[in-house]
mmCIF file of the N, C-alpha and C atoms, coordinates in Angstrom:
data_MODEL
# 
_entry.id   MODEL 
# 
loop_
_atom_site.group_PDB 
_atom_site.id 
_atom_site.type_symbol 
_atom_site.label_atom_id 
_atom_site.label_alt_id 
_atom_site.label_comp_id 
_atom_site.label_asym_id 
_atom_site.label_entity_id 
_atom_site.label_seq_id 
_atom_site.pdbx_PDB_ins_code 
_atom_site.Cartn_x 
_atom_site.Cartn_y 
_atom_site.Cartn_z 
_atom_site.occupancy 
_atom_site.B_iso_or_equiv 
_atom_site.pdbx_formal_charge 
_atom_site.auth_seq_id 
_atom_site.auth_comp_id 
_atom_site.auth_asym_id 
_atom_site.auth_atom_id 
_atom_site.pdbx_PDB_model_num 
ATOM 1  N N  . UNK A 1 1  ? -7.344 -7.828 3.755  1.00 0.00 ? 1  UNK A N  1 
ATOM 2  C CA . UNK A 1 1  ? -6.907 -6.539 3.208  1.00 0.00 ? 1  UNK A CA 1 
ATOM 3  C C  . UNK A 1 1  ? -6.164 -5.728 4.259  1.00 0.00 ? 1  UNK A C  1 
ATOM 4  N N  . UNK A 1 2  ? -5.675 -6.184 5.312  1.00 0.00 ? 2  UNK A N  1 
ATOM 5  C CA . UNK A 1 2  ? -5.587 -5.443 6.589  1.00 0.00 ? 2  UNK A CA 1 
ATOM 6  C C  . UNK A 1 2  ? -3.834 -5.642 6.356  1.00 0.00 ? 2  UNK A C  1 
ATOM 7  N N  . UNK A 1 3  ? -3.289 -6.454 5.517  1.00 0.00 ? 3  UNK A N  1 
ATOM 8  C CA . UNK A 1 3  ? -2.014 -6.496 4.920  1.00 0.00 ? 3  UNK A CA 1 
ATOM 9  C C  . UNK A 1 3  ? -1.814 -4.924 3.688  1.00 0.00 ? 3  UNK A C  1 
ATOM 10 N N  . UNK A 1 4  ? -2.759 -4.473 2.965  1.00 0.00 ? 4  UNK A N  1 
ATOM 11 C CA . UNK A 1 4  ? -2.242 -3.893 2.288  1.00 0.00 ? 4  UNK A CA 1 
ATOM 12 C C  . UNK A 1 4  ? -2.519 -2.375 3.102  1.00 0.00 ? 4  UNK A C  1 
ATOM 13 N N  . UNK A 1 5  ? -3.744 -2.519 4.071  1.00 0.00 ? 5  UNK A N  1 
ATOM 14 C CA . UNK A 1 5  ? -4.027 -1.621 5.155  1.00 0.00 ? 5  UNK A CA 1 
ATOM 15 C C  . UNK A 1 5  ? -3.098 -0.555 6.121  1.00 0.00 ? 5  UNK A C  1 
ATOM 16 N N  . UNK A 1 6  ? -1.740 -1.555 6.122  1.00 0.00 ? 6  UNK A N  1 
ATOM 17 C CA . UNK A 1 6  ? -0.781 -1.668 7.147  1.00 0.00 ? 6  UNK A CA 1 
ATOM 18 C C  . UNK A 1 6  ? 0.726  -0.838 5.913  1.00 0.00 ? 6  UNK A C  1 
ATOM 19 N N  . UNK A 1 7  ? -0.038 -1.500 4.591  1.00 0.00 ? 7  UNK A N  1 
ATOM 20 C CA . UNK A 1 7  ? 1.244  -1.281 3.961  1.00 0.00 ? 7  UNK A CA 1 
ATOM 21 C C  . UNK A 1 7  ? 1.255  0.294  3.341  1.00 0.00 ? 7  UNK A C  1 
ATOM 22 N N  . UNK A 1 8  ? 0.256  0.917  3.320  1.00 0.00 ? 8  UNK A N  1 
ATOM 23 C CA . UNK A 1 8  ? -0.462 1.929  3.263  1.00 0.00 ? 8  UNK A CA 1 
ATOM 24 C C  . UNK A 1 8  ? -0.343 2.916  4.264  1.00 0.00 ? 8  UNK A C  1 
ATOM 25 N N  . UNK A 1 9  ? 0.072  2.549  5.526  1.00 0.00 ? 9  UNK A N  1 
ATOM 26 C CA . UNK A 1 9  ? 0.149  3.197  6.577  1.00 0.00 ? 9  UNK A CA 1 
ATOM 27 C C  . UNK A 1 9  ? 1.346  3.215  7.111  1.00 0.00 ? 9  UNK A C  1 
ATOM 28 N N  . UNK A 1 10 ? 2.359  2.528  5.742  1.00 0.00 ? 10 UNK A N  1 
ATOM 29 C CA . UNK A 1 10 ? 3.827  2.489  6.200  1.00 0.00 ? 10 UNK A CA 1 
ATOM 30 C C  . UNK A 1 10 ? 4.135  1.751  7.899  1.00 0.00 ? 10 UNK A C  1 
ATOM 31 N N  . UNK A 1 11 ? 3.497  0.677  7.986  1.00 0.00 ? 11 UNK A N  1 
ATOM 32 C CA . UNK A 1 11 ? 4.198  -0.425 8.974  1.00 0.00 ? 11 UNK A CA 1 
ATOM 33 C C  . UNK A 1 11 ? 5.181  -1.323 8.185  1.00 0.00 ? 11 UNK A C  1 
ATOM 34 N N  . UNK A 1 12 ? 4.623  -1.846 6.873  1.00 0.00 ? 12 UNK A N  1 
ATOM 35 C CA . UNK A 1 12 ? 5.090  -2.575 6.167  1.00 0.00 ? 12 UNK A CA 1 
ATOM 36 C C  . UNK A 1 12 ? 5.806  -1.945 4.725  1.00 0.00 ? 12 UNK A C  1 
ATOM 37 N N  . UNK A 1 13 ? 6.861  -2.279 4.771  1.00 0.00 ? 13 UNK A N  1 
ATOM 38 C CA . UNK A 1 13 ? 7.693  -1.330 3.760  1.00 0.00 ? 13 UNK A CA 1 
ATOM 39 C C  . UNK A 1 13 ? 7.283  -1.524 2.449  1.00 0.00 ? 13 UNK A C  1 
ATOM 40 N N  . UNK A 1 14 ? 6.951  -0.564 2.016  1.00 0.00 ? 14 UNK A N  1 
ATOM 41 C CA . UNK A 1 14 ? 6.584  -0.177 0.423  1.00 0.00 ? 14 UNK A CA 1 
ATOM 42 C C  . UNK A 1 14 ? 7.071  0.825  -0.774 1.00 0.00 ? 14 UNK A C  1 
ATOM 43 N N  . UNK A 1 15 ? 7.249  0.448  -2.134 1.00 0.00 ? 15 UNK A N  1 
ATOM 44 C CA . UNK A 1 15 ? 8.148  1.784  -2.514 1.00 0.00 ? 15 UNK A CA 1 
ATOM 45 C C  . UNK A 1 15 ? 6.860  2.629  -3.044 1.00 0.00 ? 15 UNK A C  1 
ATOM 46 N N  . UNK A 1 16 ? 7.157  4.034  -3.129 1.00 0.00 ? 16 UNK A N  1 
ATOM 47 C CA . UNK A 1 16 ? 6.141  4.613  -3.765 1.00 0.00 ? 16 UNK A CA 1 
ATOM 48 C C  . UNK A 1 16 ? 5.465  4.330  -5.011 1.00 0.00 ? 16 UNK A C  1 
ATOM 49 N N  . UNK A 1 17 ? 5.443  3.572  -5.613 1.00 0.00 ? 17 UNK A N  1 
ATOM 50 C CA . UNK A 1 17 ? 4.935  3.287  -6.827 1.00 0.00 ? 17 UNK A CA 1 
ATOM 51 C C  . UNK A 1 17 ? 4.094  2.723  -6.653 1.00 0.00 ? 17 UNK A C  1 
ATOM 52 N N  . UNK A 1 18 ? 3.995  1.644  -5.396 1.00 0.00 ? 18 UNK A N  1 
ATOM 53 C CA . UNK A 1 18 ? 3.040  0.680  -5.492 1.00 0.00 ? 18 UNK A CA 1 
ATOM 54 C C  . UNK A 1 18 ? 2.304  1.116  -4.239 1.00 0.00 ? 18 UNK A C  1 
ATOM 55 N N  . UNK A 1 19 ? 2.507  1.650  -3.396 1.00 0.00 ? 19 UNK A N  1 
ATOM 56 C CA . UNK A 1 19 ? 1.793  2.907  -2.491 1.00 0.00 ? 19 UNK A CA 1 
ATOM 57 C C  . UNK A 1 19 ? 0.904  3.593  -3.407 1.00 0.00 ? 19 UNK A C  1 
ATOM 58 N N  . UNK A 1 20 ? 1.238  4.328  -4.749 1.00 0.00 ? 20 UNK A N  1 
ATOM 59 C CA . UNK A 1 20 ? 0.420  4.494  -5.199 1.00 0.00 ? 20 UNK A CA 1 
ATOM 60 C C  . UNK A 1 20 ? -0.823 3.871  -5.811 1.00 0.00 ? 20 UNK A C  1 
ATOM 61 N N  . UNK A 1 21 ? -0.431 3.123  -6.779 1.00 0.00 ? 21 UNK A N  1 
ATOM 62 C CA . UNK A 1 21 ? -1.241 1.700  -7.214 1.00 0.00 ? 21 UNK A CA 1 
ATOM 63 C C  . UNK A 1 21 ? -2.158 1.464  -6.387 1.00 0.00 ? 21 UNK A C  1 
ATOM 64 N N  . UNK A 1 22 ? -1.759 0.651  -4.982 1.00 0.00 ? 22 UNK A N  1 
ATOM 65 C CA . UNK A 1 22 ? -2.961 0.297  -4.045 1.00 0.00 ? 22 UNK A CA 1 
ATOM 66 C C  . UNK A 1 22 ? -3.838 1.880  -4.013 1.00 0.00 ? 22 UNK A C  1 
ATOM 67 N N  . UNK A 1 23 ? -3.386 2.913  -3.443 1.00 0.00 ? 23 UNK A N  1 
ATOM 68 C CA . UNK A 1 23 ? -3.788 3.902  -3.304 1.00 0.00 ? 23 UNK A CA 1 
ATOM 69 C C  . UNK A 1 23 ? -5.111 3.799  -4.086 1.00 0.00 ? 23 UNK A C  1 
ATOM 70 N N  . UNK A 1 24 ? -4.676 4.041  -5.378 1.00 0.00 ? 24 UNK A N  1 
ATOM 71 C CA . UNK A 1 24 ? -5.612 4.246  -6.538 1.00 0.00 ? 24 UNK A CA 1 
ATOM 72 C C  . UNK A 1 24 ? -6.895 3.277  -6.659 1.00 0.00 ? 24 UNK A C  1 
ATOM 73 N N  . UNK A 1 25 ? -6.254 2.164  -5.825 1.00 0.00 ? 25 UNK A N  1 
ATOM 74 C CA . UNK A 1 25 ? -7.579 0.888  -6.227 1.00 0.00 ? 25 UNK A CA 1 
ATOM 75 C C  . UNK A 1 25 ? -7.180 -0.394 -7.167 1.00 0.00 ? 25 UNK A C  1 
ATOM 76 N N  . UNK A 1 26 ? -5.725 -0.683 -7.593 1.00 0.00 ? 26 UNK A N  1 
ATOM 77 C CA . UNK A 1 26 ? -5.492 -0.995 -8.986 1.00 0.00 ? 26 UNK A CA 1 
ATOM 78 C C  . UNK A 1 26 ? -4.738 -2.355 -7.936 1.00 0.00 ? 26 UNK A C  1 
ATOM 79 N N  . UNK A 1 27 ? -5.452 -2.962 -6.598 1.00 0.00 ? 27 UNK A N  1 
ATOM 80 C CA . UNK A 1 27 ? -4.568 -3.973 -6.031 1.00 0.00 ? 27 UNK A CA 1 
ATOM 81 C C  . UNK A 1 27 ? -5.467 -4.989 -6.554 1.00 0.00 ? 27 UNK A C  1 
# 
């Protein structure tokens, strides 16, 4: 989980939509 950890913390490029999604719990 240290992949979506990272992607969350903007190391790894993400668009906001799915920034949100994980956010929410919905990975």
């Amino acid at each position: 989980m240290d992949y979506y950890s990272r992607m969350i913390n903007g190391d790894i490029p993400i668009n906001s939509i799915e920034k949100i999604t994980l956010i929410s719990g919905n990975n």
